[in-house]
C-alpha positions as CSV (number, residue, x, y, z in Angstrom):
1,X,90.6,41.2,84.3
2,X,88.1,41.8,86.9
3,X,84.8,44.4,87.1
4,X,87.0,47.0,89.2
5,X,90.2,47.2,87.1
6,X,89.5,50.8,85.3
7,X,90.9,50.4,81.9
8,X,92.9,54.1,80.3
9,X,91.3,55.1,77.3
10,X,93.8,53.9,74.1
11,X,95.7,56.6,72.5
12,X,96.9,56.5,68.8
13,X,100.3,55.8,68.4
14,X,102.4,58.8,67.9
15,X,100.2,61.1,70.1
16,X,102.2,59.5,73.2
17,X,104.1,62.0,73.3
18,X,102.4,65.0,72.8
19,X,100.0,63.6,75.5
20,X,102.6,63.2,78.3
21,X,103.9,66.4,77.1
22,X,100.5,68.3,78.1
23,X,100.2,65.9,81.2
24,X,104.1,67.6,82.3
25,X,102.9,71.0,81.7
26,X,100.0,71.0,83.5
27,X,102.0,68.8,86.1
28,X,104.2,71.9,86.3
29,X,101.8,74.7,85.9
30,X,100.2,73.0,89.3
31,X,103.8,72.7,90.9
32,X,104.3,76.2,90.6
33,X,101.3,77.5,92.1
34,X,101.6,75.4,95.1
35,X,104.7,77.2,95.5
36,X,103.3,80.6,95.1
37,X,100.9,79.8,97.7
38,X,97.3,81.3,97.4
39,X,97.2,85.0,96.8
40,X,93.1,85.0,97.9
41,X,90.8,88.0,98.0
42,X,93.4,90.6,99.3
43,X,96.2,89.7,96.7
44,X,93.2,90.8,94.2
45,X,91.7,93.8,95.6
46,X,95.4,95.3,96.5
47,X,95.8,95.0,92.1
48,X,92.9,96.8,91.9
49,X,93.8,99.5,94.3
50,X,97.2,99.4,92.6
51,X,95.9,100.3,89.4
52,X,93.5,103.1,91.0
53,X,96.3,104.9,92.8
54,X,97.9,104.8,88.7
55,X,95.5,106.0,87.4
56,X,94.2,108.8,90.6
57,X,97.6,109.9,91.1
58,X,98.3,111.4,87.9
59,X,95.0,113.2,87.9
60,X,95.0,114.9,90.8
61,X,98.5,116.2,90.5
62,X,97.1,117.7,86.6
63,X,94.2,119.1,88.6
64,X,96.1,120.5,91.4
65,X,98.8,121.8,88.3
66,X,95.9,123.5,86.8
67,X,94.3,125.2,89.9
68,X,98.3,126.7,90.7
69,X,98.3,128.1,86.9
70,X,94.3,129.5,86.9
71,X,95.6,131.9,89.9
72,X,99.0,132.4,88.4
73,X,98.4,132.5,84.9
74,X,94.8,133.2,84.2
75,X,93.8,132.2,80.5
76,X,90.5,132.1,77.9
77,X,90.2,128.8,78.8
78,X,90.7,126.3,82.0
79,X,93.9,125.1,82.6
80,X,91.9,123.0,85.7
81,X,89.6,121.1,83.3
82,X,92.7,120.6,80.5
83,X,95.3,119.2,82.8
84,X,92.6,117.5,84.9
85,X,91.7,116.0,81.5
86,X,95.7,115.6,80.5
87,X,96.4,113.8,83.9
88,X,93.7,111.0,83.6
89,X,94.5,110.3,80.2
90,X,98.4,109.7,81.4
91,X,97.1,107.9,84.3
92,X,94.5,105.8,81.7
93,X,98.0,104.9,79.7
94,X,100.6,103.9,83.0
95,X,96.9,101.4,83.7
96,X,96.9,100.0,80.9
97,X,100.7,99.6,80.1
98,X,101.2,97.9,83.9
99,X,97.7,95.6,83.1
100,X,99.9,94.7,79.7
101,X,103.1,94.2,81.1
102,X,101.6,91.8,83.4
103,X,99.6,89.2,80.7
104,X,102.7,89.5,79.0
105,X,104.3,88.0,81.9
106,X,101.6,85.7,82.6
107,X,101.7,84.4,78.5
108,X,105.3,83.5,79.1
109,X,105.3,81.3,82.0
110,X,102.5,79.7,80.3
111,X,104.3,78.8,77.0
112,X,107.8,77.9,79.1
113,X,106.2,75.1,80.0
């Protein structure tokens, strides 16, 4: 053996094969973001903006619901400010169930490999 051979580390019998198996999966994981391709900056911010028209959309069309009924349907209270208030809450909950669905797509590519 020479000074520039590099010599791999030994690994305990039995351990083999869980070490290839984490050397595939990563192997894999790599593969299939190659193929994806790279999402960048733009891929990112166009999430975020997804997730603000989710939450924005609902809101406005509570508050725009609640300004109709004031005129119409004048009460003790402010049907602006309630279904303003209703809208961003539903808004708040499509977010957070799209953020959700999403890891949970994410956590099971990861353990299919």
């Amino acid at each position: 053996m020479s000074d520039n051979e590099i010599v791999p580390p030994s690994i305990a019998p039995g351990k083999e094969d869980l070490f290839a198996g984490q050397i595939g999966a990563k192997a894999a994981r790599k593969q299939r973001a190659l193929r994806a391709g790279d999402q960048g900056v733009w891929f990112g911010l166009g999430m975020s903006g997804l997730i603000g028209w989710s939450v924005a959309v609902p809101t406005v069309l509570g508050a725009a619901l609640g300004v109709w009924l004031d005129d119409r349907h004048p009460q003790k209270f402010s049907w602006t400010l309630t279904l303003l208030f209703a809208g961003l809450i539903i808004g708040c909950f499509n977010a957070w169930h799209w953020v959700a669905q999403q890891d949970a797509s994410m956590r099971e590519e990861n353990t299919d490999e």
